[in-house]
DOLOKE-23428 format. One record per residue (C-alpha): residue in three letters; x, y, z. Coordinates in steps of 0.25 Angstrom, whole numbers, plus 5000, padded with zeros to 4 digits. Layout:
BEGIN
ALAXYZ...
This chain:
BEGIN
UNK516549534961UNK516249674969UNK514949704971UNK514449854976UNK513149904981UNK512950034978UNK512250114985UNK512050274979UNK511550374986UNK511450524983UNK510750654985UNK509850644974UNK508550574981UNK508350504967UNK509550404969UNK509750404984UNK509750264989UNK509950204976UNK510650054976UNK511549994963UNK512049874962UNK513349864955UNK514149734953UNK515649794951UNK516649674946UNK517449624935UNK518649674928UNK519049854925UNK519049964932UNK518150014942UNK517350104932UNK517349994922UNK516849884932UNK515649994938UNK515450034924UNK515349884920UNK514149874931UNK513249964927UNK513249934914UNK512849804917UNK511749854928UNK511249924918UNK511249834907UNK510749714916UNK509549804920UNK509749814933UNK509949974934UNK508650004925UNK508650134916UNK508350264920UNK509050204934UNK509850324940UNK511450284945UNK512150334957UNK512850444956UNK514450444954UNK514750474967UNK513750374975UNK514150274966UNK515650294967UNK515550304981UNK514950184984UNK515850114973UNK517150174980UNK517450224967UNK517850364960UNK516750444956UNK517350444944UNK517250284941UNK515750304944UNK515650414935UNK516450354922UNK515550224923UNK514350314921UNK514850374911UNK515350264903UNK513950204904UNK513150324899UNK514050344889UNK513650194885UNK512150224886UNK512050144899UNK511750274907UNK511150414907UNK511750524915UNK511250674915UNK511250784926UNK510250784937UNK509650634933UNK511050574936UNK511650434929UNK510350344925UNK510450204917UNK509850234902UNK508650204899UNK509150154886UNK509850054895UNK508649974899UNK508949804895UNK507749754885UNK506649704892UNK506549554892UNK505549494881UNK504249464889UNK504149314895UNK503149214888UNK502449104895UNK502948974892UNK502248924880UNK501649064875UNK501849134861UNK502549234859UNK501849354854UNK502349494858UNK501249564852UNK500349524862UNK500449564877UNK500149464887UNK498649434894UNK498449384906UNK497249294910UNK497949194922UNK497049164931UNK497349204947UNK497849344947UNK496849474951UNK496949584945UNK498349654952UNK497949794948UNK496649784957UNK497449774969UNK496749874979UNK498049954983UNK497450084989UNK496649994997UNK497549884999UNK498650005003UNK497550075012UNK497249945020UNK498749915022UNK498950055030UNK497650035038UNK498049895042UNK499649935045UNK499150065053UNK498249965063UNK499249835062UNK499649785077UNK501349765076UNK501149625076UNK500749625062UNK502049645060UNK502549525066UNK502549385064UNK500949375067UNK500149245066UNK500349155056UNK498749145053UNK499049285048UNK498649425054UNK497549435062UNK496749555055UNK496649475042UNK496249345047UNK495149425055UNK494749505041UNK494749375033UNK493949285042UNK492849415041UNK493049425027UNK492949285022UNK491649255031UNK490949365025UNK491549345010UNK491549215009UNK490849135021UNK492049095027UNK491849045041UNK493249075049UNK493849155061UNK495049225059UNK495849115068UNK495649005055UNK496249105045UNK497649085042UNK498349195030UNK499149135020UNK499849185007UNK498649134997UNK498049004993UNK499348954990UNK499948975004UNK498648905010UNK498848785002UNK500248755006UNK499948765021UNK498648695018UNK499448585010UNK500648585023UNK499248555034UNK498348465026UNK499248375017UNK498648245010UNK497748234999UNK496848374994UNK495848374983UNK495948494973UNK495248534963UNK495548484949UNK495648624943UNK496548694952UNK497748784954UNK499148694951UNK499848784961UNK498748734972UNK498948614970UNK500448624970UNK500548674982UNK499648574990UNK500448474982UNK501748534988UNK501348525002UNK501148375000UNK499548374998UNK499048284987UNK497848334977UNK496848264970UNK496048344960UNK494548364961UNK493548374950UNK493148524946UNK491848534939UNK491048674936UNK490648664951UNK491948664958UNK492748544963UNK491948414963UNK492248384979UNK491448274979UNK492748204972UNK493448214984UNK492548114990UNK493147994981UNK494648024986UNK495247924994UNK495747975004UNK495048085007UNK495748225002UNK496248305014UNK495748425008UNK495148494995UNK495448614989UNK494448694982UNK494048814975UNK492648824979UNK492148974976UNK492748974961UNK493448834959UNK494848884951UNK495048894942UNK493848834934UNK492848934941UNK491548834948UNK491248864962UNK491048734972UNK489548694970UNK488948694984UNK488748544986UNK490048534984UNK490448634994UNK489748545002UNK490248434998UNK491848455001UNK491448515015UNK490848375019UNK492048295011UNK492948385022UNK492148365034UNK491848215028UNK493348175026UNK494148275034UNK494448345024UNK494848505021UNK494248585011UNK495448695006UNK494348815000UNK495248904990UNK494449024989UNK494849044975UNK494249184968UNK493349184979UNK493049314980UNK492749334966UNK491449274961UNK490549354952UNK489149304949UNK488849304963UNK489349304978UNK490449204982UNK490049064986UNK490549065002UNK491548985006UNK491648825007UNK492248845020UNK490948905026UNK490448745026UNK491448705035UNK492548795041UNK493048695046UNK493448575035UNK493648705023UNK495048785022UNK494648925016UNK495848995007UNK495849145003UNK496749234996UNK496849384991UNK497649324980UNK496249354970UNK495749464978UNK496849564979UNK498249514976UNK499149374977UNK500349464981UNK499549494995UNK499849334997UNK498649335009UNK497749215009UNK496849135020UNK496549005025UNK495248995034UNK495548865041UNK494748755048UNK495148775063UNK495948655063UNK496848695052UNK497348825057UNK498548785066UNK499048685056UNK499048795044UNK499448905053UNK500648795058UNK501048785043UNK501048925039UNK501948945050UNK502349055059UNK503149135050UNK502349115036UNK502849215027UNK501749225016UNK500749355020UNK501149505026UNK500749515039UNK500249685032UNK499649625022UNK498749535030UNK498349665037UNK498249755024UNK497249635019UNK496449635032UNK496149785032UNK495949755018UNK494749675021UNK494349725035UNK494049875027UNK493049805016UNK494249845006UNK494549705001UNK492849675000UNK492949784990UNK494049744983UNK493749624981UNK492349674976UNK493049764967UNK493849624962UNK492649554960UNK492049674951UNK493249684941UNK493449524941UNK492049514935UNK491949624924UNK493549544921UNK492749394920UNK491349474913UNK492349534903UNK493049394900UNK491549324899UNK491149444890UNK492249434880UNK492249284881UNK490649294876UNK491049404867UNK492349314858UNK492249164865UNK490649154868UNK490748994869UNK491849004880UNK491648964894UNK492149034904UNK491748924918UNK491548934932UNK490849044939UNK491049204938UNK491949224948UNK493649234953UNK494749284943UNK494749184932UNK493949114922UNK493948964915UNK493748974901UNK493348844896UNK493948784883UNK493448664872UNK494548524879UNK495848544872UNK495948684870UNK496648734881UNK498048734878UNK497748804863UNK497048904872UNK498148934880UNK499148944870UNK498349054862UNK498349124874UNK500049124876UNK499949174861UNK498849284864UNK499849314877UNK498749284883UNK499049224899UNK497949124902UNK497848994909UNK497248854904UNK496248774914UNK496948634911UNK498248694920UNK497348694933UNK496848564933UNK497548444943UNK498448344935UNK497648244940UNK496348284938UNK496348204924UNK495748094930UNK494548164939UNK492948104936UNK492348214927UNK493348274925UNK493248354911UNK494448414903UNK494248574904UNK495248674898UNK495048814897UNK495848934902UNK495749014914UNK495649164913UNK496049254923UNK495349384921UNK495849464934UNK497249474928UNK497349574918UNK497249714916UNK496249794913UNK496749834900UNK497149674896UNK496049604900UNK495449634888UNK496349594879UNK496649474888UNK495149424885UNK495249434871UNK496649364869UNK495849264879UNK494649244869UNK495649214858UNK496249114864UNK495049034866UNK494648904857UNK493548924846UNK492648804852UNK492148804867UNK492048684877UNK490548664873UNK490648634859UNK492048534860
């Protein structure tokens, strides 16, 4: 088999540069075998319509073929249909020639019904067309204009300087964080901290019972065992930990808006898992999930305030501008930092070195304040919206946990849960049920109560579909209501 790369260039500024990939093999003449690949490029897709050829002599000369083999094979393909040629446009593929688009791809399990475009409402994704690009764009040029040239080298592996320096500022004054830039080391996300967490810590964490499966996962991979907590309408009920023996190495917890069922950590029991650490050695891993987002008042500070010292704090932009950034943070306890450092490694490939930069103009300017203001504004009128057409066409629903992050927990009557769901995958409605958070083996945990109910995520649509969203939403819904099963 040959292959040729062809490479076309011409005077036209239209095509200059322009790079075709032919695959010239199998039986006939030289026009046949080149006619024979481009009808395949173009059946197959890869030349798409409208897509302008080489010209004959480009083509040929880089072929090593006669002008007029190039020249015949296009013809016999517009004679076919498969191509267009007219003077001053040159040769183009027809638009007639495009393949039939694929039939749209079903979840597993969902109806088909193709009257019926698909709503989304999963939980975990901000809204992508807020992403602040003038701003985002204008902080980039400042912070590349000032960068020192070793920010284009291999750098720390804390991370850069600037933003470390910007985040210790920042989360002292947002959230009551108590750190120096030294005890902060950037990540990709909460999912990056975890596996180096899990690597350093090892043994035996508690978690809470309602949680995210891929957390657990990866604390699992790294060889960390995890025992489920109770969850009740004030957070995790730490004082379980207390009746494990041994004694966890760590916890992890969601304590400014427990995810996903909604309750902040009471303030006893704030209290109380700090003293379980400093009591048994222990470290408390705080997942600052959603929070920047709480909307009937100001944020609850963080449990890493009460002691620096026993309390690993994890932040992201993930909520608050984009998971395709990858930038997250640890704040560590002193004696932490070389170990997770030690396990990053010195040449971690998981966060732009510019983009670090970009995000520390970002906040230094007062830029990401506003943003995230802006956020917190839009995220509200989206969860008032779903509260107000609950009341106005499900008014016995109950939506728990507190006013605040990206998502809400609708609660539904025992047993209703998988009916729910599937009316929604025939309402091509995307939406996801309580039960698949919980820990496997929570089923035996004191107090424990049975709870299903879906989880709306009302940050991901549009505009224009988040009406509709709601309103395939409240279909969906059972008839009768937790309080009167």
């Amino acid at each position: 088999m040959a292959e040729s790369r062809v490479n076309s260039w011409t005077d036209t500024a239209e095509a200059l540069g322009a790079d075709l990939h032919l695959e010239l093999a199998g039986p006939g003449s030289r026009r046949a075998v080149l006619t024979r690949a481009l009808r395949e490029a173009v059946q197959s897709g890869r030349l798409a319509p409208g897509t302008r050829l080489p010209p004959y002599r480009s083509l040929a000369a880089d072929l090593r073929v006669a002008r007029n083999t190039v020249a015949d094979a296009y013809a016999e393909l517009v004679a076919e249909g498969w191509l267009t040629a007219r003077q001053g446009s040159g040769t183009r593929v027809a638009e007639r020639a495009a393949p039939p688009a694929p039939p749209p791809r079903r979840r597993p399990g969902a109806a088909a019904h193709p009257d019926r475009p698909a709503l989304d409402l999963v939980q975990g994704r901000p809204d992508p067309s807020a992403f602040p690009r003038a701003g985002w764009l204008a902080a980039a040029r400042r912070a590349l204009t000032a960068a020192p040239h070793d920010a284009f080298g291999p750098g720390d592996p804390r991370g850069r300087a600037e933003l470390r320096q910007a985040l210790a500022g920042y989360l002292a004054r947002v959230r009551g964080v108590r750190t120096c830039p030294e005890r902060i080391v950037l990540c990709s996300g909460a999912a990056h901290a975890l596996r180096l967490l899990a690597d350093v810590v090892g043994g035996r964490w508690a978690v809470e019972a309602y949680g995210l499966p891929f957390h657990r996962g990866l604390l699992e991979a790294g060889g960390a065992a995890t025992l489920p907590l109770p969850v009740d309408d004030g957070g995790a009920v730490v004082e379980e930990l207390a009746g494990h023996s041994p004694a966890p190495d760590a916890v992890l917890l969601t304590p400014a808006h427990q995810f996903p069922t909604g309750g902040p950590l009471l303030p006893e029991r704030r209290t109380a898992v700090v003293e379980w650490a400093r009591a048994a050695g222990g470290l408390v891993v705080e997942d600052d999930y959603d929070g920047e987002f709480r909307y009937d008042r100001q944020p609850v500070g963080a449990v890493q305030s009460l002691s620096p010292e026993r309390v690993v704090f994890l932040g992201s932009v993930s909520k608050s501008l984009s998971p395709t950034l990858r930038i997250g943070w640890m704040v560590l306890p002193g004696h932490l930092v070389d170990e997770v450092v030690a396990a990053k490694g010195e040449r971690e490939q998981w966060s732009s070195a510019t983009e670090q930069l970009t995000l520390a103009e970002f906040v230094v300017s007062g830029a990401y304040d506003r943003h995230v203001r802006r956020m917190r504004q839009r995220y509200r009128r989206r969860r008032d919206q779903l509260t107000a057409t609950l009341a106005e066409h499900a008014p016995r629903m109950r939506v728990s946990g507190i006013a605040a992050g990206l998502h809400a927990v609708l609660e539904l009557p025992p047993g209703t849960e998988r009916t729910a769901l599937k009316a929604a995958a025939w309402q091509g409605l995307a939406v996801e049920g309580l039960s698949g958070y919980l820990h496997p083996a929570a089923a035996g945990l004191r107090g424990r109560r049975e709870r299903d109910g879906l989880v709306v995520g009302y940050a991901t649509p549009p505009e224009s579909r988040y009406g509709a969203a709601l309103q395939a939403l409240c279909r969906v819904l059972p008839s009768e209501t937790p309080e009167n099963h």
